[in-house]
N, C-alpha and C positions, 0 to 999 in steps of 0.2 A: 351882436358885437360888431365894432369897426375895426377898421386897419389900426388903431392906435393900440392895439395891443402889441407888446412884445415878446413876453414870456409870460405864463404862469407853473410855477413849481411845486408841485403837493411836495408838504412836508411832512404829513404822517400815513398811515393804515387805520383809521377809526376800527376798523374790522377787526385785527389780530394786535393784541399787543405784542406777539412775536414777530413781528414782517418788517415792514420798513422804516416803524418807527422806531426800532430797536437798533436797526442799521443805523437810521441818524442819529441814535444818541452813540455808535461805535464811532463814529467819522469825530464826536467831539460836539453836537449840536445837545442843551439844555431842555431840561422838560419841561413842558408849556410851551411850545414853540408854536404858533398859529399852523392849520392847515394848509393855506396855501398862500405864495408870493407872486405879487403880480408885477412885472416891471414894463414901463411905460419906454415909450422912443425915446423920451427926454429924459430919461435915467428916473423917474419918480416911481417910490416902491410902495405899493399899498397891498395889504395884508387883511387875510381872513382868514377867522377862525369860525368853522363851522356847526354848530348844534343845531339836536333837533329841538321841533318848540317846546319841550321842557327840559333840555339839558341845562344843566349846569355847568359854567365857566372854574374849572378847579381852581386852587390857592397857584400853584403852579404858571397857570396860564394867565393868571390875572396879574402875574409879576412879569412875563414877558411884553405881556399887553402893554403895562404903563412904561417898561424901559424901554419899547418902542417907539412909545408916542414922547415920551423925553427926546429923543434923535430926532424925531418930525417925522417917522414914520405913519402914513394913514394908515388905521386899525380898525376893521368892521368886523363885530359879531354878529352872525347872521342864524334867524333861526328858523330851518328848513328850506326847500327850495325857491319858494315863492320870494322870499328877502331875499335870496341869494340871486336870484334872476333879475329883481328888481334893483340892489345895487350894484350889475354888472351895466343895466341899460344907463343905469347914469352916469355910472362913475368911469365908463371904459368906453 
């Protein structure tokens, strides 16, 4: 990764559905929410949602998904680490 990153924010627990994804949905945050948000120095948000290579994307998540990319949010589904490493060298 380079300096251009700014933040990234996990937003669930793949692990427990009792831990912090449960928390986000106390604070007010919708189910389907992508894994993590990445904000850029220039304010651009781009978002991934992470499976392994054969999860499936629930009804849930695939409604977050596209009222993301309706805002102009960038939306990557990535499946297992190896995508996940490979869209971080390019896109970050």
């Amino acid at each position: 990764m380079n300096e251009t990153l700014m933040a990234i924010i996990k937003s669930g627990d793949n692990l427990s559905r009792y831990g912090y994804y449960n928390h986000m949905l106390a604070m007010g945050f919708e189910p389907g929410i992508p894994d993590l948000w990445i904000v850029t120095p220039d304010g651009r948000v781009k978002v991934i949602e992470c499976k392994s290579p054969r999860g499936k994307v629930s009804p849930a998540q695939v409604a977050q998904i596209e009222r993301l990319k309706r805002c102009g949010v960038e939306v990557f589904v990535c499946r297992g680490w190896g995508d996940f490493q490979d869209w971080i060298n390019e896109n970050i």
